[in-house]
C-alpha positions as CSV (number, residue, x, y, z in Angstrom):
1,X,146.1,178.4,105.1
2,X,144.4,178.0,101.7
3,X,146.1,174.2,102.1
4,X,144.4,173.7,105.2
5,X,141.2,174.7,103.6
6,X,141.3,172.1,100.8
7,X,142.4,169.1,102.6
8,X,139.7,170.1,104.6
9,X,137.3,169.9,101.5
10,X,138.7,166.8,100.5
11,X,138.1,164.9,103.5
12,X,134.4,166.0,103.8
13,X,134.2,164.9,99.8
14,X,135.6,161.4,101.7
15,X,133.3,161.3,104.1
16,X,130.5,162.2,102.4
17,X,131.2,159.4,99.6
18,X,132.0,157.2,102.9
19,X,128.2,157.1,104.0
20,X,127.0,157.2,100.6
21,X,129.0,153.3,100.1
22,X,127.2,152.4,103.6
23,X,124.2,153.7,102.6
24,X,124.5,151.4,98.9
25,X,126.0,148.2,101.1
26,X,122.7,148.5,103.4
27,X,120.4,148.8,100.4
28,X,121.8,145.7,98.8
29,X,121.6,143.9,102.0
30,X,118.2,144.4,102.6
31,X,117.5,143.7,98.8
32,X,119.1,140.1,99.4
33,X,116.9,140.0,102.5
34,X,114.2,141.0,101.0
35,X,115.0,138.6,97.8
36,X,115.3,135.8,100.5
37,X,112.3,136.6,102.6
38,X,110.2,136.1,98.9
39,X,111.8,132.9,97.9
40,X,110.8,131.5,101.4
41,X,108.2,130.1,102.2
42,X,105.2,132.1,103.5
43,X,103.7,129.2,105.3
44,X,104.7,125.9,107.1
45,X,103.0,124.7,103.9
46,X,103.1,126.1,100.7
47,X,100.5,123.2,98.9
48,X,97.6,124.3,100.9
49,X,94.9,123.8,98.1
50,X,94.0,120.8,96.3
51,X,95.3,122.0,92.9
52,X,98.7,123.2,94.4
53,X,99.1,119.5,96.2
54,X,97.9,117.4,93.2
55,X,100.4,119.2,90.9
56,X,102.9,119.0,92.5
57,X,102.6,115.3,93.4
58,X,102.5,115.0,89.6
59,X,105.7,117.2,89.1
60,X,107.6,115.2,91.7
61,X,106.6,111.8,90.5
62,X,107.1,112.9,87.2
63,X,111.1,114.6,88.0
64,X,110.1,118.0,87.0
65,X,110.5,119.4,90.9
66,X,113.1,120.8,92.4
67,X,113.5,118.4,95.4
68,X,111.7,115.3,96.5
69,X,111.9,113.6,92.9
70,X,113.5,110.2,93.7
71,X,111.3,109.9,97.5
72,X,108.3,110.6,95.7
73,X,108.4,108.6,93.0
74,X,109.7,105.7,95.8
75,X,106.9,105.9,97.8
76,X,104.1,106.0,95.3
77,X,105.7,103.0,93.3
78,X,106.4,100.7,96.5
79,X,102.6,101.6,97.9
80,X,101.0,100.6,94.2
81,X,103.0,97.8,94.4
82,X,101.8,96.7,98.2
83,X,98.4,97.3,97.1
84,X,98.1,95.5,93.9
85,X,100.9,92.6,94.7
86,X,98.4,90.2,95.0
87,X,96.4,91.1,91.5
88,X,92.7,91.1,90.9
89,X,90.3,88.1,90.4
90,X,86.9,87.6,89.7
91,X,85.3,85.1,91.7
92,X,81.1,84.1,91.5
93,X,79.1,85.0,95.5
94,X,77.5,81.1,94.7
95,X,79.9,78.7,94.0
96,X,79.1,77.0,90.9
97,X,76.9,79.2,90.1
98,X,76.7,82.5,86.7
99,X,79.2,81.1,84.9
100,X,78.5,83.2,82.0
101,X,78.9,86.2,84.3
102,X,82.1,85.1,85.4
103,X,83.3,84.3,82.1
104,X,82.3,87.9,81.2
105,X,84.2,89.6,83.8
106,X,87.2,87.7,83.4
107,X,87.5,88.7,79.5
108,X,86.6,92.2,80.8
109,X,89.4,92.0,83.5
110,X,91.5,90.6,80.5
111,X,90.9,93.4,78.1
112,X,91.8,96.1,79.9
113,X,94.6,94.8,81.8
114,X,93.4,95.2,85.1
115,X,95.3,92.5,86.4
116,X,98.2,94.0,84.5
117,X,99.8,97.3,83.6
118,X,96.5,99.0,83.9
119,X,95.5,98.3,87.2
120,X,98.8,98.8,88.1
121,X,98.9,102.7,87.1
122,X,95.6,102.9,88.4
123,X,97.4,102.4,92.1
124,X,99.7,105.4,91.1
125,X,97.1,107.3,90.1
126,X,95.2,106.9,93.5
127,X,98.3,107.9,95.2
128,X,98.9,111.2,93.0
129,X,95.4,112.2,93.0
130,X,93.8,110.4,96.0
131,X,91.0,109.4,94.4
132,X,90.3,107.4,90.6
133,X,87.5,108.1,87.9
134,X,86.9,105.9,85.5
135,X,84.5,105.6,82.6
136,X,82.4,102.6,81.0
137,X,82.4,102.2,76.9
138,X,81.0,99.6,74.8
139,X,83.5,98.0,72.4
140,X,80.9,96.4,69.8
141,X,83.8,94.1,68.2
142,X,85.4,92.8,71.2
143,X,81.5,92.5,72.6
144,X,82.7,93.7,75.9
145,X,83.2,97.4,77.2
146,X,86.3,99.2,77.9
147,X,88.0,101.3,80.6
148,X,89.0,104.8,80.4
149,X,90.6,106.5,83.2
150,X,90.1,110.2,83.5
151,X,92.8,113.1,85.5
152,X,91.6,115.6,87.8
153,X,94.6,117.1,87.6
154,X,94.0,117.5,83.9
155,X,90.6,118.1,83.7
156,X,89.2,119.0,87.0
157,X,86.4,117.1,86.4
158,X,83.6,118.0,89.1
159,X,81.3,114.4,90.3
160,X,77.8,115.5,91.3
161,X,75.9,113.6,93.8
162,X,72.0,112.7,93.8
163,X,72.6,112.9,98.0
164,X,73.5,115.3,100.4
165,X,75.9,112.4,102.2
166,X,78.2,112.2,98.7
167,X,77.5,108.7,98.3
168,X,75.6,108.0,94.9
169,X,76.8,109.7,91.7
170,X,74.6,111.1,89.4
171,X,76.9,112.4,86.5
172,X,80.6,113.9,86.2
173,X,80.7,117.0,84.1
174,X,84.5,118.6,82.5
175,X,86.3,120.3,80.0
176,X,88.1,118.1,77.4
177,X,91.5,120.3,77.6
178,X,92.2,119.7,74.0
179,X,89.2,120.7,72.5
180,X,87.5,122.8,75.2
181,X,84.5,120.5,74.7
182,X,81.8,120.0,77.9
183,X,81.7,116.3,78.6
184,X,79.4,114.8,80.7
185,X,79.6,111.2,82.0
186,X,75.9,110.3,83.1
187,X,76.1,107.6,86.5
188,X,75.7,104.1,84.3
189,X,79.2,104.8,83.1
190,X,81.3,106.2,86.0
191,X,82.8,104.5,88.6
192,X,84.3,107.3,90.9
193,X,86.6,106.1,93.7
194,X,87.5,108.1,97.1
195,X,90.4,107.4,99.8
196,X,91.7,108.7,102.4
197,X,88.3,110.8,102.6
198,X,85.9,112.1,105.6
199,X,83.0,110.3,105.5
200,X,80.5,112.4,104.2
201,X,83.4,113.8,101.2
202,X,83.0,115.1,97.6
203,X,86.7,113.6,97.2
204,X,89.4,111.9,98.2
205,X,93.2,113.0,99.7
206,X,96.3,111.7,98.6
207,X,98.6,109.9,101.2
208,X,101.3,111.5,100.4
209,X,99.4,115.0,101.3
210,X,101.1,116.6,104.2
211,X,104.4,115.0,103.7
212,X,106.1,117.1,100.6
213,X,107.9,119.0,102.7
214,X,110.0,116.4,104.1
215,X,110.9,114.7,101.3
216,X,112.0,118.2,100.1
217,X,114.2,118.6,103.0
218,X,115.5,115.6,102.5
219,X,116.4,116.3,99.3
220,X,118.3,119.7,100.3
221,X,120.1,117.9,103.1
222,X,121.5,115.4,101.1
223,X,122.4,118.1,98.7
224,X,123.8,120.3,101.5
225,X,126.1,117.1,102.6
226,X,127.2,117.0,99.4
227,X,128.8,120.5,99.6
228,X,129.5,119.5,102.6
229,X,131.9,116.6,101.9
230,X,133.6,118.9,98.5
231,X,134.5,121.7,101.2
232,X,135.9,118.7,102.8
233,X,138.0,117.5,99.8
234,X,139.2,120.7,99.1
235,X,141.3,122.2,102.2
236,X,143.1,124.9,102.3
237,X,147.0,125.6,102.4
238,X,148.1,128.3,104.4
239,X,151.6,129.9,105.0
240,X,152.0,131.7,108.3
241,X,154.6,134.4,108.0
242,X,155.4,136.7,110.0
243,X,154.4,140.0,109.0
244,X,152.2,141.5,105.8
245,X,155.1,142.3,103.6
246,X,156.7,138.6,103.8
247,X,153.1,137.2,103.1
248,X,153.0,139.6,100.1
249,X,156.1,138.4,98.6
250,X,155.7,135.0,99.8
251,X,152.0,135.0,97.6
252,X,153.5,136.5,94.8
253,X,156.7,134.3,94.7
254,X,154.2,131.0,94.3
255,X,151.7,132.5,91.7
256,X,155.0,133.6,89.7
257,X,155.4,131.7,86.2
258,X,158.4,130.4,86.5
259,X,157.4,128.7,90.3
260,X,154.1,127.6,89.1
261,X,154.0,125.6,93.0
262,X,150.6,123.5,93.8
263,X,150.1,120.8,97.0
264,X,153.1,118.0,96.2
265,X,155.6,119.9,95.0
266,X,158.7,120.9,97.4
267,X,158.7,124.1,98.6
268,X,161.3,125.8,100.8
269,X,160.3,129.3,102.4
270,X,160.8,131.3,105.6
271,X,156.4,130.6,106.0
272,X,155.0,127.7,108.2
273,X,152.8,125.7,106.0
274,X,149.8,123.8,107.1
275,X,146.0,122.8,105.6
276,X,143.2,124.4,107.1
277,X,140.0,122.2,107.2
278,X,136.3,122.4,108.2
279,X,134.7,121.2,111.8
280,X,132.9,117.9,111.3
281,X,130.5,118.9,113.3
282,X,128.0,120.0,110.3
283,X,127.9,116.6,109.0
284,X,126.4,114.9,112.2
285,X,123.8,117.5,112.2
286,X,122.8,116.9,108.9
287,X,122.5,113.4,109.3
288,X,120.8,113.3,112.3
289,X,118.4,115.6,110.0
290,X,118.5,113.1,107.5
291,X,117.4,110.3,109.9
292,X,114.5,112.3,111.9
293,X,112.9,113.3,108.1
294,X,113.1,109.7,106.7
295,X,111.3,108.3,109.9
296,X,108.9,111.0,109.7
297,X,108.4,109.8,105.8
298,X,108.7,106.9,106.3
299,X,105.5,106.7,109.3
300,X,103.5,108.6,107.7
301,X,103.1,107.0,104.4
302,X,103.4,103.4,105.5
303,X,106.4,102.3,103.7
304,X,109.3,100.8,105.9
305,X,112.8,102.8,105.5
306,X,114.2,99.9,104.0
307,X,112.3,100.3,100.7
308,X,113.1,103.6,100.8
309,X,116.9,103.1,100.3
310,X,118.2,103.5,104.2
311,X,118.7,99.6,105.0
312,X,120.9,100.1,107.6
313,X,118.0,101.6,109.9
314,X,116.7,97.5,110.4
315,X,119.3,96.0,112.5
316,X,118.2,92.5,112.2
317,X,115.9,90.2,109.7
318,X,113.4,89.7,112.7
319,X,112.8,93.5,112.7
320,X,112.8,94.0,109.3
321,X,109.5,91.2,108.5
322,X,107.9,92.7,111.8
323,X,107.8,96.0,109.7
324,X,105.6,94.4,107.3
325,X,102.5,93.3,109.8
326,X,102.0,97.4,109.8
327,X,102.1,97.2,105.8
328,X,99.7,94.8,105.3
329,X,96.9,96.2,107.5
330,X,97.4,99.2,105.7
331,X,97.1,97.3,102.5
332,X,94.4,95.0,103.0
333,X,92.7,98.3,104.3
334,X,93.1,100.6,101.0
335,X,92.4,97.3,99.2
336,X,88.7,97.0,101.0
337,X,88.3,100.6,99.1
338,X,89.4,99.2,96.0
339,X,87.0,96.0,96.0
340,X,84.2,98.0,97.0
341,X,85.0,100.2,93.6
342,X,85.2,97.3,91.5
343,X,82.2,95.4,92.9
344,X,80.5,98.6,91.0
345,X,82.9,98.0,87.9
346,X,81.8,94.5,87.5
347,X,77.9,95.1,88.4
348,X,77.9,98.6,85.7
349,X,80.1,96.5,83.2
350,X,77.3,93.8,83.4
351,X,74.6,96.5,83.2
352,X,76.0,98.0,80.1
353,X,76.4,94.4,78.1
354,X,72.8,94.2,78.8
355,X,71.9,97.1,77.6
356,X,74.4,97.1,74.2
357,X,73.6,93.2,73.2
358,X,70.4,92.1,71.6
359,X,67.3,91.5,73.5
360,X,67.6,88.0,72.1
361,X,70.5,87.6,74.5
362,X,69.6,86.6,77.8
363,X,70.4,89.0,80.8
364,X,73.2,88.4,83.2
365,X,73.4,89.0,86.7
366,X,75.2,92.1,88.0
367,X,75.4,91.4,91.4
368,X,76.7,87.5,90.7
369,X,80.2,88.4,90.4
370,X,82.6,90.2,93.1
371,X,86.6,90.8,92.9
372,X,88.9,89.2,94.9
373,X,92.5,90.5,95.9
374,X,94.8,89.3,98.5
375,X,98.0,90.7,100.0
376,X,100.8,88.0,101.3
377,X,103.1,88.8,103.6
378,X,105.9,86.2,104.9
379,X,103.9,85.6,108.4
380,X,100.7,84.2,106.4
381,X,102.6,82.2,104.5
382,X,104.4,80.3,107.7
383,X,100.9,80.1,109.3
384,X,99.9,78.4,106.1
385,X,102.7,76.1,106.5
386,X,102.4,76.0,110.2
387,X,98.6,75.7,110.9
388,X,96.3,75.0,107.7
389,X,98.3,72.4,106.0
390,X,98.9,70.2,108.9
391,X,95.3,70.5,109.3
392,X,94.9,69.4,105.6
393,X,96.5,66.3,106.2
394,X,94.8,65.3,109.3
395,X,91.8,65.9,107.6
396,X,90.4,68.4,109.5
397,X,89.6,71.2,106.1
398,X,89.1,69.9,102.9
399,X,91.4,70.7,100.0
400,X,89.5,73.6,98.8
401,X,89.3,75.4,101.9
402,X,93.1,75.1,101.7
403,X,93.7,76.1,98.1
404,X,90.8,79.2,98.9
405,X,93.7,80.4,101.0
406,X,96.8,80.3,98.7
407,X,96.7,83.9,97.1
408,X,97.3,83.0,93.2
409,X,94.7,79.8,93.2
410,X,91.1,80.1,92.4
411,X,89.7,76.9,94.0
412,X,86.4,76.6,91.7
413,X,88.8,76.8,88.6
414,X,91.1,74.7,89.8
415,X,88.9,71.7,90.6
416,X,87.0,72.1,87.6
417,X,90.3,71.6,85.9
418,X,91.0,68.3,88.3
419,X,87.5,66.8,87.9
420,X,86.4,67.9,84.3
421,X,82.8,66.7,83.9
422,X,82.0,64.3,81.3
423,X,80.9,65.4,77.8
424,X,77.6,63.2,76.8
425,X,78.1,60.8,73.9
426,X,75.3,62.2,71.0
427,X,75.1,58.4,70.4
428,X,74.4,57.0,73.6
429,X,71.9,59.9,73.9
430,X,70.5,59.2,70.4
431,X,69.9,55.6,71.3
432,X,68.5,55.7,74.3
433,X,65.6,57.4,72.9
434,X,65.3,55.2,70.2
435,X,62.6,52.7,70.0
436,X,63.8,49.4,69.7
437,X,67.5,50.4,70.8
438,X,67.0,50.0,74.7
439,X,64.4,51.9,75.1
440,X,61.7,52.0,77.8
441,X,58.8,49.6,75.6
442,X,61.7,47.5,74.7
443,X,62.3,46.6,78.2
444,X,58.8,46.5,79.3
């Protein structure tokens, strides 16, 4: 009896340390949950402030993300690249007419590479930060002024307005982040740019703004195939015996030293042998994921799936040039936003030489200049060959109408260059006002 009484004991000790386990296994599964339920996200989009998107346009361009690096970085290139293919000129409203203002603004262009590297980066700013500040200094040895471009995302520099419409500037005020200094840029020196922006906007939005999340989960699908296709590569051999013990002895026999057995190697046993694999049925999903998220990325930000490293989505050439019609209306569209900036540029640029140089110097005109920038797509170009040069030869345009629409040709430049004008002789001009050398008494 006093047996009974302790197994008795025992088994309550059992079950009490039975539910105790449960209770433990429950606690660390809703810890995981509750671990998971944190790491997710609390909304459909986590970058729902300005500084939160900017930043992490910057990380992702930059590689420093977690996902969406390579899209990112893609995207932003390829739409700099659309928009400042065609590069920036400088062309006079009058033709023929402030050629010292041109001249100006060409050295200007020149100096700070904004028909080069500069400009260039300027596009990828634009598309990290959606919009682009830039300040005016005078250079007193080069005699011209210079460009500096200034981050939000480092500064978060705030552009007050003289209207309630957000249309004039009046000054840009920030914090220099390395020496905690206020700096204020007064109106004569900034050129602030918006896109993408309502129309009455303190600033602009970045293109790119409400599509992080599916170049993320892009990333993570790819990734996730990946797995995928190593879970693929790696099946697993299985002996079917026929009852525990003989699966026991069968599992010890092959890890034994002397056996040492792996896939290729003979093997003789009383166990049915066969490699257990994964469905396929994962991997279609995650492509079709795959597909639906790059078409997604790919119409929203303008850029044709092909530049984003999915060429077999065209499935002929035809398709693949109609793709760019869309891409140059969206180009020729962001670059009316640029011109209109660096109509301002050129004019303030002006207004500051005229302010730095000596009152000796005669003024120039600010409004006498205006930038010029084309985008080419293949279509233009066979409508050139097609229409306007045919036209050329029968002699319907002239020649400079023709050249004014070739995209890398300036056509007062170049005919200045075919018919130079003269250079007077200082002797004929010396004599003719001579007397006695063919003068006007002379002839009378």
């Amino acid at each position: 009896m006093f047996g009974m009484g302790g197994w008795k004991k025992r088994a309550r000790e059992l079950e009490l340390k039975l539910r105790k386990s449960q209770d433990y296994i429950t606690d660390i599964l809703t810890y995981k949950a509750g671990e998971k339920a944190q790491n997710a996200y609390s909304s459909p989009n986590p970058y729902d402030t300005r500084e939160a998107l900017v930043a992490e346009l910057v990380r992702k361009y930059k590689g420093y993300a977690a996902w969406g690096n390579q899209l990112i970085q893609r995207i932003v290139d390829t739409r700099a690249a659309f928009t400042m293919a065609g590069g920036l000129k400088a062309v006079v409203k009058g033709p023929g007419e402030a050629s010292q203002e041109l001249e100006f603004i060409r050295a200007f262009i020149e100096a700070n590479e904004l028909n080069g590297q500069f400009g260039q980066q300027l596009a990828v700013e634009k598309e990290l930060e959606g919009q682009v500040l830039l300040a005016l200094d005078w250079d007193d040895e080069l005699e011209n002024a210079r460009l500096k471009f200034i981050s939000w995302n480092d500064t978060h520099y705030e552009v007050q307005y003289r209207d309630d419409f957000y249309h004039r500037v009046d000054r840009v005020i920030y914090t220099d982040p390395d020496s905690r200094e206020e700096i204020e840029i007064p109106s004569e020196r900034a050129v602030f740019l918006k896109f993408n922006s309502r129309i009455n906007s303190r600033e602009g939005v970045p293109t790119l703004s409400g599509l992080l999340l599916e170049a993320e989960d892009i990333d993570r699908a790819l990734r996730d195939w990946r797995k995928l296709n190593q879970y693929f590569a790696s099946p697993t051999p299985y002996f079917r015996t026929s009852d525990l013990q003989e699966a026991k002895e069968l599992f010890e026999q092959l890890l034994s030293p002397g056996v040492n057995w792996r896939i290729g190697k003979v093997f003789a046993g009383p166990a049915e042998f066969s490699l257990v694999e994964m469905s396929g049925a994962g991997a279609a999903s995650i492509r079709s994921e795959i597909e639906t998220k790059i078409k997604i990325l790919a119409g929203g930000s303008g850029v044709p799936v092909q530049f984003l490293g999915f060429p077999e989505f065209m499935s002929n050439r035809a398709t693949a040039e109609n793709t760019m019609e869309p891409v140059a209306l969206v180009s020729i569209s962001e670059q009316r936003s640029w011109q209109r900036g660096f109509s301002e540029l050129f004019a303030k640029a002006l207004e500051l030489r005229n302010r730095m140089l000596s009152p000796r110097e005669a003024p120039l005109d600010p409004a006498a200049v205006e930038p010029q920038m084309k985008f080419v797509t293949q279509a233009q170009v066979d409508r050139l060959i097609s229409l306007y040069y045919p036209l050329w030869q029968a002699g319907g345009i002239n020649l400079k109408t023709l050249l004014g629409l070739l995209p890398d040709i300036d056509p007062e430049q170049e005919q200045e260059e075919r018919n130079p004008q003269p250079e007077p002789d200082p002797e004929q001009t010396k004599s003719a006002f001579e007397p006695g050398q063919g003068g006007a008494d002379e002839s009378e």
